[in-house]
N, C-alpha and C positions, 0 to 999 in steps of 0.2 A: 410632280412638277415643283422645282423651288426654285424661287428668283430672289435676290437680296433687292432689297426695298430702298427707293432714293426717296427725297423728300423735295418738296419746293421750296427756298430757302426763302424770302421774303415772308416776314410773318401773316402773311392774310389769310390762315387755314386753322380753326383750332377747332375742337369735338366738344360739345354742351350734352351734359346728364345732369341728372339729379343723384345725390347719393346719400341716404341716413337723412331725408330730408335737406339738404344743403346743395347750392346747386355748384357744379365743379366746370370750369373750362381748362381743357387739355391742350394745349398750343402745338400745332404738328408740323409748322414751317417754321423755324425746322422745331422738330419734340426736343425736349428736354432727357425726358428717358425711355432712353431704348434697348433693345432685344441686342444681342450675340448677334443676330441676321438684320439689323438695324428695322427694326419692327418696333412699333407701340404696342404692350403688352396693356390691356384694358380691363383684365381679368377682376381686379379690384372691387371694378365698379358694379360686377354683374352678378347679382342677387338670384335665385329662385324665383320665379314668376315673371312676371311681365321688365322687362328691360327699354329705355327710351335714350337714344342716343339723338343729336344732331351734328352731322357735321357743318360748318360754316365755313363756306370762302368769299373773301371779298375781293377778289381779282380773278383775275381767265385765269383758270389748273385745267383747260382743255388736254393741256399735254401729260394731265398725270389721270392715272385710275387708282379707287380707295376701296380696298374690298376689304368685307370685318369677316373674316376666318375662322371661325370655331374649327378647337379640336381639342382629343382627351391634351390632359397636362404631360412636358416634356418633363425628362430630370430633373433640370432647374428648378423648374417650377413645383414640381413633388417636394425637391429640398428644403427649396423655401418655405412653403408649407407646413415640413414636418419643424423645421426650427420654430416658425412662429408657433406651433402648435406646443411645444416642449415650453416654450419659454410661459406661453397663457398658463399652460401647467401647474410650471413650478411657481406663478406670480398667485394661482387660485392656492394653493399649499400656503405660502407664506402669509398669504391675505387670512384666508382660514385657521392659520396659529395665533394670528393676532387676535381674534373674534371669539378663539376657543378658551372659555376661561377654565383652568385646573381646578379638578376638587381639591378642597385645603382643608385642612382641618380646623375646626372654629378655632378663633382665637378665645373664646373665654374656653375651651376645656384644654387648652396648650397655654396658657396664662397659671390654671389649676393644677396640673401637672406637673410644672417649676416649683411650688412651694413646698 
């Protein structure tokens, strides 16, 4: 079953976590960013272990239902993945060359050698 996802548009509905320590409100009347199937993708936020979401509304959403859907990752989201993953990569490479100092050869026995 797939339904594409409408939103309530007056802003009284946003989702409260906690994430890295810091606490995050998601605004979902209407979200800011969304899914190809206009979906909030939350993946972000969702750590290993225990997970604590709230949603909050502060008006009647009688007429809407909010249901949080797990499932494995779509292509998108694989892609997106492996890009952020290449770029932390190449950013541990370059961080690591600058850390890495070259053996050199002493300067007093390359000073001794010119004479």
């Amino acid at each position: 079953m797939h339904s594409q996802c409408s939103w309530p548009i007056p802003g009284d509905l946003s989702l409260q976590t906690k994430w890295d320590g810091r606490d995050f409100i998601i605004p979902l009347a209407p979200p800011i960013f969304v899914t190809s199937d206009n979906c909030v993708d939350i993946s972000t936020f969702i750590r290993s272990g225990e997970n604590a979401f709230s949603v909050v509304q502060q008006s009647d959403m009688s007429d809407y239902m909010f249901i949080l859907h797990a499932h494995h990752p779509i292509p998108v989201q694989l892609s997106h993945l492996a890009s952020y993953r290449k770029r932390h990569e190449e950013w541990v490479k370059i961080t690591h060359a600058f850390c890495t100092s070259e053996p050199m050869e002493s300067l007093w026995k390359r000073s001794q050698s010119r004479l």
